[in-house]
C-alpha positions as CSV (number, residue, x, y, z in Angstrom):
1,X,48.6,11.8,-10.5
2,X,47.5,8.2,-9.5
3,X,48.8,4.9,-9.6
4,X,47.8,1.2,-9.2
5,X,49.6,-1.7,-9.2
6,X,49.1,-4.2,-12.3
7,X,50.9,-7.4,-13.3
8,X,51.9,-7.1,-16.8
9,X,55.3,-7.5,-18.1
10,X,58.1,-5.3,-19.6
11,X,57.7,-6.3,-22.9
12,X,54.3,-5.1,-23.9
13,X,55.1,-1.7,-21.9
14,X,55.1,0.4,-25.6
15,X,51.5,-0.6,-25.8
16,X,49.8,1.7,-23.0
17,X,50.5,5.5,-23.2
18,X,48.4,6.0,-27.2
19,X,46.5,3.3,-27.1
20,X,43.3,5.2,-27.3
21,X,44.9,8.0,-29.7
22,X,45.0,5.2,-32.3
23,X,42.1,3.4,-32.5
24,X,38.5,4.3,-33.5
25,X,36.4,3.7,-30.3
26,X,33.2,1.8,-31.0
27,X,29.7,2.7,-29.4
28,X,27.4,2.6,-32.4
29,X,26.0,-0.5,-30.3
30,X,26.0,1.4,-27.0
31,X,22.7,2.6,-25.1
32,X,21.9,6.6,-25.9
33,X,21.4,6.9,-22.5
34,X,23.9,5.2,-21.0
35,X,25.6,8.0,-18.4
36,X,23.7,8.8,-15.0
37,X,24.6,12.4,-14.1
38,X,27.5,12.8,-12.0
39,X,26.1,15.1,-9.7
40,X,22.2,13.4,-9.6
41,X,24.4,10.3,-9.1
42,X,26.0,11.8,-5.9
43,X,22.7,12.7,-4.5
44,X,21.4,9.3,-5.0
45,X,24.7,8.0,-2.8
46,X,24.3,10.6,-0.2
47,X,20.8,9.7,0.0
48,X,21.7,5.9,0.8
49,X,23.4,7.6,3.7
50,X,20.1,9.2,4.9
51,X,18.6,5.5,4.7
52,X,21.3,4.3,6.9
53,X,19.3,6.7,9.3
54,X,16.4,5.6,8.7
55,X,17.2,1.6,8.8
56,X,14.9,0.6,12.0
57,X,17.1,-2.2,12.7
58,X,20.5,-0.3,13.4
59,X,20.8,1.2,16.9
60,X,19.3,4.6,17.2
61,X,23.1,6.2,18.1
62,X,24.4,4.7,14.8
63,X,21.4,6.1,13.0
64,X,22.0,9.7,14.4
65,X,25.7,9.6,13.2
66,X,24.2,9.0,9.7
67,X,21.8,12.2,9.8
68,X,25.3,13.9,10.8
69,X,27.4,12.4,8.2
70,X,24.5,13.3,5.3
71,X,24.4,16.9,6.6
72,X,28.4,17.1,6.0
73,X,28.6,15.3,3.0
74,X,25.6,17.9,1.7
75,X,27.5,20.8,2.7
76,X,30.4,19.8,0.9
77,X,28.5,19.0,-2.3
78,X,27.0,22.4,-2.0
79,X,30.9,24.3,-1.3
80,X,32.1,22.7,-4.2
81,X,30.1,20.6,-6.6
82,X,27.1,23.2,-6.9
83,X,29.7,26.4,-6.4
84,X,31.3,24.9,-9.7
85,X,28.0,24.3,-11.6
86,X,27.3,27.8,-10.5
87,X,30.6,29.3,-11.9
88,X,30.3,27.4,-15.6
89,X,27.2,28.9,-16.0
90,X,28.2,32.1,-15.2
91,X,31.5,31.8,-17.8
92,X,28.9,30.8,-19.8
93,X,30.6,27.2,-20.2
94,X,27.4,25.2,-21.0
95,X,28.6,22.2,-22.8
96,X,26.3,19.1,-22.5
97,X,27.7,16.5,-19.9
98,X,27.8,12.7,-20.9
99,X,24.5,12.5,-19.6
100,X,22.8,14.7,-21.8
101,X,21.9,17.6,-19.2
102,X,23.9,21.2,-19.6
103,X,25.1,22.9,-16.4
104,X,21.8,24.4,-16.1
105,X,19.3,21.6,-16.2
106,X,22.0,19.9,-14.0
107,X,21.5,22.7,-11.3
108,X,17.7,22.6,-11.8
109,X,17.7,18.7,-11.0
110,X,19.8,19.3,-7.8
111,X,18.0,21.9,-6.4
112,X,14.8,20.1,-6.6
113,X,16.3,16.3,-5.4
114,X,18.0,18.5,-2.6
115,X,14.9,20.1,-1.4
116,X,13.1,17.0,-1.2
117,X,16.4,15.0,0.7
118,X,16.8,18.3,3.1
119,X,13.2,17.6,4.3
120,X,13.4,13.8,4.5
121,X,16.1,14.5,6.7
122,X,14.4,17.1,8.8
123,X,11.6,14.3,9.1
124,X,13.3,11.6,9.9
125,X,15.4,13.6,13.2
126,X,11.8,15.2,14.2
127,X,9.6,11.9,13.8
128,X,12.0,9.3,14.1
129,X,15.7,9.7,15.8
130,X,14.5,12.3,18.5
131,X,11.3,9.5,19.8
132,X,14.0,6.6,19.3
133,X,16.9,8.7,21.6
134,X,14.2,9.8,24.0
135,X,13.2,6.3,24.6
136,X,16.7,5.2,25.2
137,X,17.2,8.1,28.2
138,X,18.6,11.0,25.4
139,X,16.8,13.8,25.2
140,X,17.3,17.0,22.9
141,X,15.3,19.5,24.2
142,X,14.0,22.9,23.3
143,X,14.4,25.7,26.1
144,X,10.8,25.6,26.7
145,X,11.1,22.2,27.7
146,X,13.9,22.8,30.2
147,X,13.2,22.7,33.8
148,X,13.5,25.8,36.1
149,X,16.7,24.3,37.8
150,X,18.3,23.5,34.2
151,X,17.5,27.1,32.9
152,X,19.3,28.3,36.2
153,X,21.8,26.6,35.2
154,X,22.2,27.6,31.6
155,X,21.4,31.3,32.7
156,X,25.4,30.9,34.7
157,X,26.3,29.1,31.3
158,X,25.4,32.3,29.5
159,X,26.9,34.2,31.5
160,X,30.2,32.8,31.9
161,X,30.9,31.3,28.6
162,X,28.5,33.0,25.8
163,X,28.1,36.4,27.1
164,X,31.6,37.6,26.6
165,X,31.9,36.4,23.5
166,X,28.9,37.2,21.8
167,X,29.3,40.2,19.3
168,X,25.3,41.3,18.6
169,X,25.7,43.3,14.9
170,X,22.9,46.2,13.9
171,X,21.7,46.8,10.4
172,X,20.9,50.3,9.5
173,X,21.9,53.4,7.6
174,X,25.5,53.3,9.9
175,X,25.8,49.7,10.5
176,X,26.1,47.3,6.8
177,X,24.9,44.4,6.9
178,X,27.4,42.1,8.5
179,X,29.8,39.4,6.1
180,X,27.9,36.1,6.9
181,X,30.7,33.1,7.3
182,X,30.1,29.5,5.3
183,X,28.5,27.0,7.2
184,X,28.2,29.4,10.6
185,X,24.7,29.3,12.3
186,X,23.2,32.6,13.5
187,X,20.4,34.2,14.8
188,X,18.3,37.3,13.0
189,X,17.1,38.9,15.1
190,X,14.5,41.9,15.1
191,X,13.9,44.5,18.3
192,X,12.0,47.6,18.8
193,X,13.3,50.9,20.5
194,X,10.8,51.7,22.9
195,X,11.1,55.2,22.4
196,X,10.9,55.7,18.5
197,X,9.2,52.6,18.2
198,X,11.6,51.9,15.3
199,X,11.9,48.5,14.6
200,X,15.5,47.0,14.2
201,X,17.3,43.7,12.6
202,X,20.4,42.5,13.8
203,X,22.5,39.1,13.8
204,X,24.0,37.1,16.3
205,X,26.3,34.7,15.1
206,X,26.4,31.6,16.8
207,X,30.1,31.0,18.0
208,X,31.8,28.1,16.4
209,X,33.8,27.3,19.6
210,X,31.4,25.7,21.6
211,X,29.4,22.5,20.8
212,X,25.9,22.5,18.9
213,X,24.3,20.8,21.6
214,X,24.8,21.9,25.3
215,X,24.4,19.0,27.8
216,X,22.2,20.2,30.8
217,X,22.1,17.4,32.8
218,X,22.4,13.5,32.3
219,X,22.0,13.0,28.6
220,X,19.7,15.9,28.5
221,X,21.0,18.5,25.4
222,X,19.8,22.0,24.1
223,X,20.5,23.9,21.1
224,X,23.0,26.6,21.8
225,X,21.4,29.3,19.9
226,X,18.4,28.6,22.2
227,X,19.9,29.5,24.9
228,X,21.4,32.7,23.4
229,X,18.1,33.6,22.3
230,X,17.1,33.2,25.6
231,X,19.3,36.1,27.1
232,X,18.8,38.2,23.7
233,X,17.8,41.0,25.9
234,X,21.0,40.7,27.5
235,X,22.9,41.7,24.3
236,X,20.2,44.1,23.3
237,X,19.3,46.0,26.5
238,X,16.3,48.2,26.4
239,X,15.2,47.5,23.5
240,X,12.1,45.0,23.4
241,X,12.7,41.6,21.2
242,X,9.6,41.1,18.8
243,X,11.4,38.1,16.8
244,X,14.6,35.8,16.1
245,X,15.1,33.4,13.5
246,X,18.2,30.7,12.7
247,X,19.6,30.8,9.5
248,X,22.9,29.4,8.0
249,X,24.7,29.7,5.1
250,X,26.6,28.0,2.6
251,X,29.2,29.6,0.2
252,X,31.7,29.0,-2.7
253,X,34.4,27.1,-0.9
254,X,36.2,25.4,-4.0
255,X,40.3,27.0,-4.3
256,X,41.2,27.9,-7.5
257,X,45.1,28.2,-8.3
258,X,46.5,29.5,-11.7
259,X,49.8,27.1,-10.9
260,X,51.6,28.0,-14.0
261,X,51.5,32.0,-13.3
262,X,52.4,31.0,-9.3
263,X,56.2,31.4,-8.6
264,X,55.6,29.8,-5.3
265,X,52.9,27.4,-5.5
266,X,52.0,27.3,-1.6
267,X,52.3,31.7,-1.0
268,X,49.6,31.0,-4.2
269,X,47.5,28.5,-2.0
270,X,47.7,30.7,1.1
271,X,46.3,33.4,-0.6
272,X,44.0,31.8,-1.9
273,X,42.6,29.9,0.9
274,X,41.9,33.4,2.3
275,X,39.5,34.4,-0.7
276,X,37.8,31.3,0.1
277,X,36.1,32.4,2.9
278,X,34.4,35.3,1.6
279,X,32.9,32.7,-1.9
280,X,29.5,33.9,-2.9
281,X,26.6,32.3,-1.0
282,X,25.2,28.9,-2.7
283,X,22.6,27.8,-0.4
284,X,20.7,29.6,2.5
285,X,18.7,27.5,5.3
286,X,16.1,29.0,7.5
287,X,13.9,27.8,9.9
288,X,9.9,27.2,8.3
289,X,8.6,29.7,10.8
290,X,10.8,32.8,9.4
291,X,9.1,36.0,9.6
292,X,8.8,36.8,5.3
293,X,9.7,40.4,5.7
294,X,12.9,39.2,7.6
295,X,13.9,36.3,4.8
296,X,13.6,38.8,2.1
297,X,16.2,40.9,3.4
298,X,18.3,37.7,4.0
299,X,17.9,36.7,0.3
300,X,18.5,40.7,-0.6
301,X,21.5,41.0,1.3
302,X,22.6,37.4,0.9
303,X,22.0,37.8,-3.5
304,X,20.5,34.4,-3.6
305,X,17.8,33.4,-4.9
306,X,14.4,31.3,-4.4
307,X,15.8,27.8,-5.3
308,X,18.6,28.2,-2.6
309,X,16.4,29.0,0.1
310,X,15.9,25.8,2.1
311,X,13.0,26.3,4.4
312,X,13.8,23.5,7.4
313,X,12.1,22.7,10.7
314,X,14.6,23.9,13.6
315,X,17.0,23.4,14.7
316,X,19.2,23.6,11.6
317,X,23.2,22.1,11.2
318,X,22.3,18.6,12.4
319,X,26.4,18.1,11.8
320,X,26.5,19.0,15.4
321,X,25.0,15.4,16.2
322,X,28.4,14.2,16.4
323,X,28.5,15.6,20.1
324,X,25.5,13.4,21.0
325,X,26.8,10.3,19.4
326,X,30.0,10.7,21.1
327,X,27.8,9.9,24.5
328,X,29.4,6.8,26.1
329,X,26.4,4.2,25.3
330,X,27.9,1.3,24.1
331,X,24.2,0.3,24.1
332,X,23.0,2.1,21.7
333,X,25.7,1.4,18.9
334,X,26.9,-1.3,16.7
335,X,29.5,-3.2,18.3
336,X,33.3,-2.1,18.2
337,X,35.4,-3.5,15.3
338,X,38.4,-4.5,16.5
339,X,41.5,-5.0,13.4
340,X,43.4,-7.3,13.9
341,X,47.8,-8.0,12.5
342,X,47.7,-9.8,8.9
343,X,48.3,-13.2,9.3
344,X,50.9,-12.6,6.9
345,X,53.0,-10.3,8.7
346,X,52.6,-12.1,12.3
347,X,50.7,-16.2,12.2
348,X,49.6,-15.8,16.0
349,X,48.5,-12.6,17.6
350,X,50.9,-11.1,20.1
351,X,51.8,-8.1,22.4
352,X,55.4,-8.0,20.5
353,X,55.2,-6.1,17.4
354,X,56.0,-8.4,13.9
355,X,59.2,-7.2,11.9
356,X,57.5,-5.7,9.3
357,X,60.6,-5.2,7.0
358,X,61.9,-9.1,8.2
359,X,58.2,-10.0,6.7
360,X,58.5,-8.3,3.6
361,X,61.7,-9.9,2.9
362,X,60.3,-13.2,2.9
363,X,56.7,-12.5,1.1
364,X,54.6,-9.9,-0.4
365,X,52.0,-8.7,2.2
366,X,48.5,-8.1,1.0
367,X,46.7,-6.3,3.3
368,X,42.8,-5.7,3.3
369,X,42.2,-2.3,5.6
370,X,40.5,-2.2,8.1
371,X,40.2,-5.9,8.5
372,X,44.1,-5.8,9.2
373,X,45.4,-3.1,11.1
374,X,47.0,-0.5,9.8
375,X,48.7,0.5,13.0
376,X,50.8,-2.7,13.1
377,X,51.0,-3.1,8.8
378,X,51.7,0.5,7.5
379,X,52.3,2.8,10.2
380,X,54.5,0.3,11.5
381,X,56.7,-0.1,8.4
382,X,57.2,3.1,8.7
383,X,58.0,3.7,12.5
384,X,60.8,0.4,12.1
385,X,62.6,1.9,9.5
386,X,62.8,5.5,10.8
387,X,64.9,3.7,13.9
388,X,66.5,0.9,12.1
389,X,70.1,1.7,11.3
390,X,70.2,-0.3,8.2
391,X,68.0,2.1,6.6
392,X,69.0,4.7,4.4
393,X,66.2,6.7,2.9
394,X,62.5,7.1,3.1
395,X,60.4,8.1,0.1
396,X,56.6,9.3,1.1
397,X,53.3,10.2,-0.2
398,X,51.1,12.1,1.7
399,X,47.7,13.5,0.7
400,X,45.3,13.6,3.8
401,X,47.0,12.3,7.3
402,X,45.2,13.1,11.0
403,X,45.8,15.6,13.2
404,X,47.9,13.5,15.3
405,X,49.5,12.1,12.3
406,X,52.1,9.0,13.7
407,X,53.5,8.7,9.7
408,X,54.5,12.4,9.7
409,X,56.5,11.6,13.4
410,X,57.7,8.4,11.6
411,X,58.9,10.9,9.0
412,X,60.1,13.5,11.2
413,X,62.1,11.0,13.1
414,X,63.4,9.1,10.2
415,X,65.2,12.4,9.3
416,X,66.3,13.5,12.7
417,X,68.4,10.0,12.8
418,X,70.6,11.2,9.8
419,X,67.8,9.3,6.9
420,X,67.0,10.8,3.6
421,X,63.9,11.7,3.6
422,X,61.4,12.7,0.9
423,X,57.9,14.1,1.5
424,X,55.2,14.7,-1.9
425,X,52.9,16.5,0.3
426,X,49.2,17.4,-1.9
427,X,48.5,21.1,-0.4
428,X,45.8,20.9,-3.0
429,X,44.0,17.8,-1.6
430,X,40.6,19.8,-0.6
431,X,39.8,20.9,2.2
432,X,42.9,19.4,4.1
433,X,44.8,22.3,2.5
434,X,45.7,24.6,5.1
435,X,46.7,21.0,7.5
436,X,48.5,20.0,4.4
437,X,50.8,23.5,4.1
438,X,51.2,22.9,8.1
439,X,52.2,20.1,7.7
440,X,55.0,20.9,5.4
441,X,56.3,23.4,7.2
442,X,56.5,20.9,9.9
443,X,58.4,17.8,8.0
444,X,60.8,21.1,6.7
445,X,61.8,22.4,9.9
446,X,62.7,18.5,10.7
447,X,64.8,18.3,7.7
448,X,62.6,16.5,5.6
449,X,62.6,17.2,1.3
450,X,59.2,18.5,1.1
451,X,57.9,18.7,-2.5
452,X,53.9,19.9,-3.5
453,X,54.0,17.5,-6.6
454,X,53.7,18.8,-10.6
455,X,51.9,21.8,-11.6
456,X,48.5,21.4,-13.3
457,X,48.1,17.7,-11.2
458,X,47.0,16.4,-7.9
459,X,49.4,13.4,-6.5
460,X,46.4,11.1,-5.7
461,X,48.9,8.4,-5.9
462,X,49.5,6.4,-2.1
463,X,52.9,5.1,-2.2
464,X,55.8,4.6,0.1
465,X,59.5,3.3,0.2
466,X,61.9,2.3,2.2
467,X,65.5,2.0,0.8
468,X,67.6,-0.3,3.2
469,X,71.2,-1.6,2.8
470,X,70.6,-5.4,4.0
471,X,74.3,-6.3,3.7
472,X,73.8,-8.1,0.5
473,X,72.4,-5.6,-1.6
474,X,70.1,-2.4,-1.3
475,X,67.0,-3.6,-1.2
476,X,63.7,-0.9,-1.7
477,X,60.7,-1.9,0.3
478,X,57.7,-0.9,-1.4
479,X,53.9,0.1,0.1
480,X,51.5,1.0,-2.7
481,X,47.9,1.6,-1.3
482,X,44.2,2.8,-2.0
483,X,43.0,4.7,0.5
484,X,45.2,7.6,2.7
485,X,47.9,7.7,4.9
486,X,45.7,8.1,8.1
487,X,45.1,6.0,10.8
488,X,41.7,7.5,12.2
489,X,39.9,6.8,8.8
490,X,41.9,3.8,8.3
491,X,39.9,2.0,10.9
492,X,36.6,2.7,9.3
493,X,37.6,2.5,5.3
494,X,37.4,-0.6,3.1
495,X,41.4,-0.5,1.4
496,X,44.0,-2.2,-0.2
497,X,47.6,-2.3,0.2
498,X,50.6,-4.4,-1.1
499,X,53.9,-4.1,0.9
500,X,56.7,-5.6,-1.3
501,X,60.4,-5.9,-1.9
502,X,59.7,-6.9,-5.5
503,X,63.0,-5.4,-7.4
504,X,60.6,-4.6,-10.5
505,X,58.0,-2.7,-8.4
506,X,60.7,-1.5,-6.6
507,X,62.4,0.2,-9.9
508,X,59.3,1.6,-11.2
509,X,58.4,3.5,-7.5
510,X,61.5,4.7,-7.5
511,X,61.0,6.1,-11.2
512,X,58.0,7.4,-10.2
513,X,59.2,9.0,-7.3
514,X,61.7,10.8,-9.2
515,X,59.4,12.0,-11.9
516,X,57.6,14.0,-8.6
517,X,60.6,15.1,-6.8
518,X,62.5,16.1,-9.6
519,X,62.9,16.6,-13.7
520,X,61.6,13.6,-15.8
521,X,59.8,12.5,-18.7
522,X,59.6,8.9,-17.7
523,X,56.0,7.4,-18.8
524,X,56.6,4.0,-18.8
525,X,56.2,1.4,-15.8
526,X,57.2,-2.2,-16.0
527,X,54.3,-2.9,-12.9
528,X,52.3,0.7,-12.7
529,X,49.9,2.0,-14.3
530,X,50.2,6.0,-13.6
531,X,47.8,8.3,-14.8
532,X,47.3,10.8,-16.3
533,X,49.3,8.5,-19.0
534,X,48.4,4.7,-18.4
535,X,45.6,4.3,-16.3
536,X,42.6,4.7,-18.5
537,X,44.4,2.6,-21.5
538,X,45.3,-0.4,-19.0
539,X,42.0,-1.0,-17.4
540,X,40.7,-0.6,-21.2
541,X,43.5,-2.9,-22.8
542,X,42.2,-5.4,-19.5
543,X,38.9,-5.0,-20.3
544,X,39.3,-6.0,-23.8
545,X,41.5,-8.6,-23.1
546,X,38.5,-10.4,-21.1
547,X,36.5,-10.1,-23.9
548,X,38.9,-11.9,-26.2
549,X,39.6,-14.4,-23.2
550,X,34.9,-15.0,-23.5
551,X,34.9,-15.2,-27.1
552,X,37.9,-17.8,-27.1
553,X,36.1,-20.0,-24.6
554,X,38.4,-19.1,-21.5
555,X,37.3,-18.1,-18.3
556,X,36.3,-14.4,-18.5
557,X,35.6,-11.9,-15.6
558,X,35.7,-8.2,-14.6
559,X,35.7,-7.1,-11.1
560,X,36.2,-3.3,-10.3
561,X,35.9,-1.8,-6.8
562,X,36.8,2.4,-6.8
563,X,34.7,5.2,-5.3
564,X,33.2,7.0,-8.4
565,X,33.7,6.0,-12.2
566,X,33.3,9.0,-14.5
567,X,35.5,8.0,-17.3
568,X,33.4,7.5,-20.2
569,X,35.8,5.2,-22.2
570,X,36.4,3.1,-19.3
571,X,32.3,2.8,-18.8
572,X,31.8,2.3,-22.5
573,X,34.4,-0.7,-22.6
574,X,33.0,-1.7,-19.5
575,X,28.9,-1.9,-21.6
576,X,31.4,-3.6,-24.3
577,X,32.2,-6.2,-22.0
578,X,29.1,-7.2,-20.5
579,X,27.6,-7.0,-24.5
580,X,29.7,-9.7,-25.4
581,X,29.1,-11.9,-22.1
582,X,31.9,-11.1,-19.9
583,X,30.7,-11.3,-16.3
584,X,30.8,-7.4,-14.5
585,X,30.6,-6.6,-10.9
586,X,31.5,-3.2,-9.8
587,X,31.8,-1.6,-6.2
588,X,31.1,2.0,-6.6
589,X,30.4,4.8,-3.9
């Protein structure tokens, strides 16, 4: 469930929930080919990261942290987008997309495009990032590059930090091959006994704990599994090491919940957070120099098969960049944004904090994130009324929040002061599941109304209120928002956010927050548009109305910012509009 604020008034409200249920929908005069691929269409985005990378005039630290953030965001596609591909073909669920291409072609195309953006990434770290960081004093060294000193030094690493917790696992007639964790790096490796002249495989799995990169010495790094494979016959003593190899893999990682069988909807999550770690494999990197009689039993082991092997130069998981970006060289980065208070909640910039509630009273606040800060906007509305005495109930959204989250201890302290306080916590949102059901258990303990949302829906929806008795009247203090309730990500994502005490707004957040916390049927917003009911009809009945603004000689334009657009009827009206003249400019990830 999401919602956006619109302005449109109560007396058209009948209009939105059927309006597509009664009326023929025209595309006779519509392009064929019309729809990109979702999933081709994700690629292309994720490969305008990798050319972030590869832009020569961005500083060569900035350009690393885009080879990292491609090789997460490929990971993910892979754990869920491909894993799902993967499963409707297997349920044999090969309906045509939009675009034209069933489930199977669809698959085809990625596994091609992804090959090709796998090794323009491996080129770009090996001919272009590693020259450009060596110049600027970085180096990421292999261990034959180390000097004697350095290798001294990691030889007392080894032994102090790896060697106790390395767990070296033999494959033979008594020893299975080992379960193979998503997205964890390890080492196959193959030895000889000396005395039956047997040769061996085993795997050493690379441990998780400790950073990719090991600095040994000033802004000098090596890959952990090359120091591990230094000291291999330290785990394997006796025997004689003939090879060893780096391979990861990637598995099924999307959660599954059959909500309306599931008496308790998070025990259902738990549980199935658990199966999620042993998902089939979807995708199996190696290093170009693996021995062939060594992949094969990876593939044979691993089930995969020939277009999921991704043959990369080493080293693999460049997500691990993140530990060299993190290097304190302000040189060799883009200058710090600094966000600054909305004029609108404080004219002048000061070291006293603005009254964000006092504000609110007097105007609505439009706030454009992270341009204005959300540490002295949201997060502050928030903190101020958990302490103000006035206040008698907070009313929360919360999908994905940080670690460290300051609106859950807003929350926490807003109930610990005697507030009523409700929390529509998404234990679905992906990936931020298990923080999610920690969460909750948190804001319980505290006293806080925890509720998951309604079966069958995710609560996409970023909303806050604050209901405060102001002597007068009650007044509800309203924050509707685009992007999440998290102050790390808020400093880097382009969002919106409307603080109000409009008493119409106010009414339908309140409505809405009812409908999630409780029993209701209520469909119908005076200023929301709430999916899964309105949304799609508004922006359609807004669309249209454009049009009829073009043909009657009024001024006539559609601007539409939003992360992915995948509803066909809303991209159809959108062709319809730009048919008949209207002027269309979209912003889409």
């Amino acid at each position: 469930m999401s919602c956006t604020s619109s302005i449109r008034t109560p007396e058209v409200r009948g209009s939105f929930t059927s309006l597509w249920e009664h009326r023929p929908v025209e595309t006779e005069s519509l392009p064929a080919d019309r729809f990109l691929d979702r999933e081709l269409s994700w690629l292309a985005f994720n490969q305008r990261v990798l050319e972030l990378a590869e832009d020569q005039d961005l500083p060569c630290l900035e350009r690393a942290k885009f080879l990292a953030i491609f090789a997460s965001n490929l990971d993910e596609f892979f754990m869920v987008r491909v894993a799902g591909l993967k499963r409707r073909i297997a349920t044999g669920i090969a309906v045509r997309a939009a675009s034209g291409l069933t489930p199977r072609e669809v698959l085809e195309n990625i596994w091609e495009r992804a090959h090709e953006l796998q090794r323009e990434h491996a080129h770009a770290f090996r001919n272009d990032i590693l020259p450009s960081l060596s110049n600027a004093g970085i180096q990421l060294l292999r261990w034959e590059s180390l000097s004697e000193p350095e290798r001294r030094e990691m030889n007392s690493f080894f032994d102090a930090h790896l060697f106790p917790v390395l767990t070296p696992l033999a494959v033979d007639p008594s020893h299975p091959f080992p379960y193979i964790s998503g997205l964890s790096l390890n080492l196959a490796v193959v030895v000889r006994n000396p005395i039956s002249g047997t040769e061996l495989f085993a795997r050493v799995k690379i441990p998780p704990s400790l950073p990719r990169f090991i600095l040994v010495g000033h802004q000098r790094f090596v890959p952990l599994e090359d120091v591990i494979a230094a000291h291999l016959d330290q785990l394997f003593p006796g025997m004689h090491i003939l090879q060893h190899h780096s391979f990861r893999v990637t598995r099924n990682e999307d959660v599954e919940v059959e909500e309306d069988d599931a008496e308790n909807l998070l025990l259902a999550l738990e549980r199935e957070l658990m199966r999620r770690r042993f998902g089939p494999p979807v995708r199996l990197e190696v290093e170009e120099s693996i021995d062939p009689h060594v992949l094969a039993l990876l593939v044979s082991e691993l089930d995969v098969n020939e277009h999921e092997v991704f043959h990369l130069p080493g080293p693999l998981d460049l997500t691990g960049l993140w530990t060299v970006v993190s290097l304190d060289r302000d040189d060799l980065k883009q200058p710090r944004f600094v966000s600054k208070t909305s004029k609108r909640l404080a004219d002048v910039e000061s070291s006293s904090p603005p009254d964000v509630l006092a504000a609110v009273r007097e105007r609505d606040v439009l706030l454009h994130h992270p341009y204005d800060s959300f540490s002295t906007s949201v997060q502050l509305f928030l903190e101020q009324a958990a302490i103000d005495p006035n206040v008698l109930a907070i009313k929360q959204t919360l999908y994905r929040t940080s670690g460290d989250s300051p609106i859950v201890d807003a929350l926490i302290n807003a109930a610990e002061n005697g507030k009523q306080v409700l929390a529509i916590v998404e234990i679905k949102a992906r990936f931020d599941e298990q923080n999610n059901i920690d969460w909750s258990r948190k804001l319980e303990q505290s006293g806080v109304h925890v509720v998951y949302g309604l079966v069958g829906l995710k609560t996409h929806s970023k909303l806050s209120m604050v209901v405060r008795n102001d002597g007068d009247q009650l007044r509800r203090y309203c924050h509707i928002g685009t992007g999440n309730y998290h102050p790390k990500t808020a400093r880097l994502y382009e969002d919106f956010g409307l603080l109000t005490c409009n008493p119409v707004v106010g009414d339908d957040v309140s409505n809405l927050f009812n409908v999630l916390s409780g029993y209701s049927l209520h469909t119908e917003y005076a200023r929301l548009l709430v999916a899964p009911h309105s949304v799609r009809s508004g922006l359609i009945e807004r669309i249209e109305r454009e049009i009829e603004h073009h043909r009657e000689g009024r001024p006539a334009r559609i601007r539409l910012k939003c992360n992915a657009l995948v509803d066909e009827r809303v991209i159809d009206a959108l062709y319809r509009a730009s048919q008949a003249g209207v002027q269309v400019d979209i912003w889409v990830r």
